[in-house]
C-alpha positions as MATLAB code, in Angstrom:
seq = 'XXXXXXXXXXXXXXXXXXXXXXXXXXXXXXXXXXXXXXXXXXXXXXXXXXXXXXXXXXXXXXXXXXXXXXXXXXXXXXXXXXXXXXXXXXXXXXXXXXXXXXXXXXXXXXXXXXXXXXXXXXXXXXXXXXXXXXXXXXXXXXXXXXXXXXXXXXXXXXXXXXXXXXXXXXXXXXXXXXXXXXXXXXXXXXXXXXXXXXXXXXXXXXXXXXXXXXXXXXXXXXXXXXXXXXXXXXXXXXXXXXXXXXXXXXXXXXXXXXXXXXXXXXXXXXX';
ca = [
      91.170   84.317   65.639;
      95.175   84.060   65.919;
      96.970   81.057   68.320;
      98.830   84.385   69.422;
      95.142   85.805   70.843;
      93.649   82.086   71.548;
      96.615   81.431   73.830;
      97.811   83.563   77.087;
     100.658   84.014   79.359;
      99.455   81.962   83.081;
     100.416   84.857   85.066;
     101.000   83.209   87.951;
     103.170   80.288   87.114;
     103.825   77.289   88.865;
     105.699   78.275   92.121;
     105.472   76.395   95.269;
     103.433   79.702   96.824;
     101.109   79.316   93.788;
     100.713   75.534   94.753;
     100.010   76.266   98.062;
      96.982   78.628   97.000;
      95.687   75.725   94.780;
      95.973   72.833   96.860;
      93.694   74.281   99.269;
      90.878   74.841   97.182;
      88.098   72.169   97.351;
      84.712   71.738   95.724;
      83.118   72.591   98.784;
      85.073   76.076   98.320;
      85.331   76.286   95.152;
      82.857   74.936   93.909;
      79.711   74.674   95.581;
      77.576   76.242   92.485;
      77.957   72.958   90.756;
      77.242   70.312   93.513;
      74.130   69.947   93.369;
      73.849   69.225   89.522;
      76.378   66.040   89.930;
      75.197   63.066   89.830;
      76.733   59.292   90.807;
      77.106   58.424   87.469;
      77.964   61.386   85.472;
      81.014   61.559   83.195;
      83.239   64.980   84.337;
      85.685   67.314   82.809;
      87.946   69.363   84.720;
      89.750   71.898   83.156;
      92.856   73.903   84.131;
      92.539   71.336   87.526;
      96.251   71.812   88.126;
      97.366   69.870   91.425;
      93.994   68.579   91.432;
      92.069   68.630   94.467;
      88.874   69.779   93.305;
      89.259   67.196   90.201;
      89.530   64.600   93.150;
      86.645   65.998   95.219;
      84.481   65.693   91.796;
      85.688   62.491   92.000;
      84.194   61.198   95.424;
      81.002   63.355   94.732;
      80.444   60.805   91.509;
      81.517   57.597   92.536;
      79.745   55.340   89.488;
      81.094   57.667   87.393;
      84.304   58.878   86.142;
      86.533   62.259   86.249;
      89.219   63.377   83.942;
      91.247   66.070   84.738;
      93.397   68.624   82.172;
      96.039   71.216   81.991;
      98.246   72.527   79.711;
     101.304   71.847   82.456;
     102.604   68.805   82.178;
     104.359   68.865   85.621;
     101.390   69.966   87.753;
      99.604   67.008   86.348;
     102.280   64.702   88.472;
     101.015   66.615   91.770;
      97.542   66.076   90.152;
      98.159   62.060   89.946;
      99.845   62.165   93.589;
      97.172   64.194   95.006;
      94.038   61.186   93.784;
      96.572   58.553   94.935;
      97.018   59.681   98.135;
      93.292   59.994   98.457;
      92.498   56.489   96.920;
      90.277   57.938   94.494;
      90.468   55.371   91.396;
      87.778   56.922   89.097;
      89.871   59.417   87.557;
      92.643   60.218   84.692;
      94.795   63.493   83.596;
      95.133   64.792   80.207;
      97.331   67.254   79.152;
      95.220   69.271   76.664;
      94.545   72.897   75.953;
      90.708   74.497   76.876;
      90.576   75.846   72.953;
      90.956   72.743   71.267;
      90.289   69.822   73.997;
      90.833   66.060   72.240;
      87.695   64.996   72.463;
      84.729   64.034   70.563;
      80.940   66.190   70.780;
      79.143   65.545   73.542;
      81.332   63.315   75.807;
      81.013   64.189   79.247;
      77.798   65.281   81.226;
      79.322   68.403   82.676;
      83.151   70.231   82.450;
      83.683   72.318   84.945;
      86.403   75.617   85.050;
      87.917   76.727   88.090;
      90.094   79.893   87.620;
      90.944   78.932   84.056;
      88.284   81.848   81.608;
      90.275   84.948   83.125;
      93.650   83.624   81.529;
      92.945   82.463   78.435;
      92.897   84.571   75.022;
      89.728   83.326   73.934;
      87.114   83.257   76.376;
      84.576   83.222   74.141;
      85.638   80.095   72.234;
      87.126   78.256   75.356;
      83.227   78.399   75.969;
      82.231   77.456   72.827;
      84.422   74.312   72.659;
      83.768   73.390   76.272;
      79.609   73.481   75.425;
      81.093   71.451   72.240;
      82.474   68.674   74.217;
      79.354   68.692   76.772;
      76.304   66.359   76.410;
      72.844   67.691   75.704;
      71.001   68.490   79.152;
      74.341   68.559   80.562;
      76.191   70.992   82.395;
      79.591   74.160   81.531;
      80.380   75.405   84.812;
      82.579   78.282   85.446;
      84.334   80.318   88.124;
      86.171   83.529   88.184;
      87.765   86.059   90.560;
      87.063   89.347   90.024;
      90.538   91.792   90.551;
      88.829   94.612   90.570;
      85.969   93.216   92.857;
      88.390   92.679   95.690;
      88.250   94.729   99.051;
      90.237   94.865  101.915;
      90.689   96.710  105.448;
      92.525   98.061  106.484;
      93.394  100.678  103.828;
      96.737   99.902  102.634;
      98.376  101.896   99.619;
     100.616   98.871   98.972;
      97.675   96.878   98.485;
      96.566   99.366   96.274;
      99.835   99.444   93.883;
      99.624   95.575   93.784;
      96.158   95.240   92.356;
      96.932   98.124   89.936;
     100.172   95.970   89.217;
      98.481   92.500   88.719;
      95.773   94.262   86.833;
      98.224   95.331   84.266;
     100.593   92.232   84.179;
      97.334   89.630   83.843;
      96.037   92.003   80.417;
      99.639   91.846   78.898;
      99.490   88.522   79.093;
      96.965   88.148   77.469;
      94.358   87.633   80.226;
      91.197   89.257   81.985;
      91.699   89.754   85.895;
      87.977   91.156   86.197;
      86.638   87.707   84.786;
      83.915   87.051   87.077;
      81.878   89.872   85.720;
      82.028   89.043   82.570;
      81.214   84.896   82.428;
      77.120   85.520   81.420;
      78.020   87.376   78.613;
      81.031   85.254   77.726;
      78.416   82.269   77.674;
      76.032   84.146   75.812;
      78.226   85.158   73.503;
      79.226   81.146   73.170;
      75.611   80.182   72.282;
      74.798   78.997   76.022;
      71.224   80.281   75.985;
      70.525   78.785   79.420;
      72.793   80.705   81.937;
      72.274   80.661   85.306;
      75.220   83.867   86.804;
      75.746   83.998   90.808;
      78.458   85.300   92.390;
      80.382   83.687   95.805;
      83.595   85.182   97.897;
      86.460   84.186   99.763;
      87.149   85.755  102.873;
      90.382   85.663  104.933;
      90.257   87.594  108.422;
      91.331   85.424  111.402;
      95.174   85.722  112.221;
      95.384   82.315  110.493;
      93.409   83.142  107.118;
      95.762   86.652  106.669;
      99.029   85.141  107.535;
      98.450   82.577  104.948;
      96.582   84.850  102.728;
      99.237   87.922  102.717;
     102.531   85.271  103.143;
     101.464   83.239   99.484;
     100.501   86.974   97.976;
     103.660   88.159   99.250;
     105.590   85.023   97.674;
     103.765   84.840   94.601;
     104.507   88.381   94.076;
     108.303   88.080   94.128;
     108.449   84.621   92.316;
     110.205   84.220   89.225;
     107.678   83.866   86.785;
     105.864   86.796   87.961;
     108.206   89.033   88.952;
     109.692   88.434   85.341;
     106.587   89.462   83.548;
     106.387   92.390   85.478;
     110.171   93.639   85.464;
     110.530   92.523   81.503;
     107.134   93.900   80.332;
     108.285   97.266   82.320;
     105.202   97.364   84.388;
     107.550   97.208   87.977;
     111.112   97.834   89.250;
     112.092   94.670   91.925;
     112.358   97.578   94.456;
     108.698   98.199   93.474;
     107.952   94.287   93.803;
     109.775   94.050   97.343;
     107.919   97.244   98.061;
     104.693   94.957   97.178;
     105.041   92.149   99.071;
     106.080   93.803  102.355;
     102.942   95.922  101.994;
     100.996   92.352  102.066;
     102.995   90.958  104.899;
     102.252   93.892  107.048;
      98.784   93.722  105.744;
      99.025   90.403  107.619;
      99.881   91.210  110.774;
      96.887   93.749  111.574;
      94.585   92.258  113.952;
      91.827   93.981  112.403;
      92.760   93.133  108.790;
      89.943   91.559  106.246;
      90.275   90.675  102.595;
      87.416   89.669  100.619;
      87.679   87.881   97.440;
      84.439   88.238   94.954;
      84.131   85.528   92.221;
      81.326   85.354   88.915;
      80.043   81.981   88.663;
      77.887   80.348   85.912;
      75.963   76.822   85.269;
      74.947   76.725   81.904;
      72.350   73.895   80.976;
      73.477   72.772   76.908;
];
């Protein structure tokens, strides 16, 4: 397969709203389909752990052990390292290092874990492959991914509508898959995980405090420069569409009765 197919586009990019998304996430929300396979003394991979608050979560959960987080951004990694100082959690390091070919040896860590990383990659497939490559026998690949087209809301809101139609399109000319979680059991059958456990968990945002800071980051993230780039350059939006886009989220927002409800696939494969 081609580095042009292996690697894809991160749709979303860096901005502070996409921060803001990612520091919030936890292993208890994020997560939770792995806990109770760690162990004190396991050895842990992280992958695409960006500012790294689940890597640092992983962390506590295994405290005779050790956690090493990766991503392919250099820069996020500093938030990463900021993020486990902060916290005083010593048993951990960051990598930068790409899911297709990680730098390290067969069977080095007892479980690597994926939050959000399978639906952005090229190669889902072989980011399996070499993540079950890199795992110890009996241990554990983990996986979890939204599901776009999963995603339900109320109220009905045609703006909503145009902006998962938009993302939909933007993620697959990247290179991506936005309906991921679906797809993870056959992804890790297809990478010669025989032993697949598949569940599914959700998200949900519906007091006046989850949808302001729900619809505000969508709203953001949908006007920042990297995305707004990909979808004005690829020809997929005008930026009157975009603006259009993320005032349909912020009023979204502000309906007392609003609920958004975000499905994720999940997998823990035994190697």
């Amino acid at each position: 397969m081609s580095q042009a197919r292996e690697t894809a586009v991160y749709t979303h990019g860096h901005h502070e709203s996409v921060l803001r998304s990612h520091t919030w996430r936890t292993a208890a929300n994020s997560a939770a389909h792995l806990l109770g396979a760690l162990e004190p003394g396991m050895r842990v991979l992280d992958i695409g752990c960006g500012p790294g608050t689940i890597t640092a979560d992983l962390a506590e959960l295994v405290p005779d052990g050790h956690v090493t987080g990766v991503d392919r951004a250099p820069d996020v990694l500093e938030r990463a390292r900021a993020t486990a100082a902060e916290r005083g959690v010593a048993n951990i390091g960051f990598a930068v290092a790409d899911v297709h070919a990680l730098p390290y040896p067969d069977d080095t860590f007892c479980v690597v874990h994926a939050h959000q990383v399978l639906q952005h990659v090229g190669d889902p497939v072989g980011a399996l492959r070499e993540m079950a490559r890199v795992t110890r026998p009996g241990g554990f690949v983990a996986a979890r991914d939204a599901d776009y087209a999963a995603m339900t809301w109320f109220p009905s809101a045609p703006g909503l509508d145009d902006w998962l139609d938009l993302y939909r399109r933007v993620a697959r000319a990247n290179g991506g898959e936005p309906d991921a979680g679906r797809r993870l059991r056959s992804w890790a059958l297809a990478a010669g995980l025989t032993e697949v456990t598949a569940g599914s968990g959700t998200w949900t945002f519906a007091t006046a405090e989850e949808r302001a800071w729900w619809s505000g980051l969508w709203a953001d993230r949908t006007l920042a420069p990297a995305y707004a780039g990909r979808a004005t350059g690829g020809g997929h939006a005008t930026p009157e569409g975009l603006r259009a886009v993320s005032e349909a989220w912020r009023e979204w927002g502000r309906r007392e009765d609003g609920w958004f409800s975000v499905l994720h696939g999940e997998i823990l494969c035994r190697k």
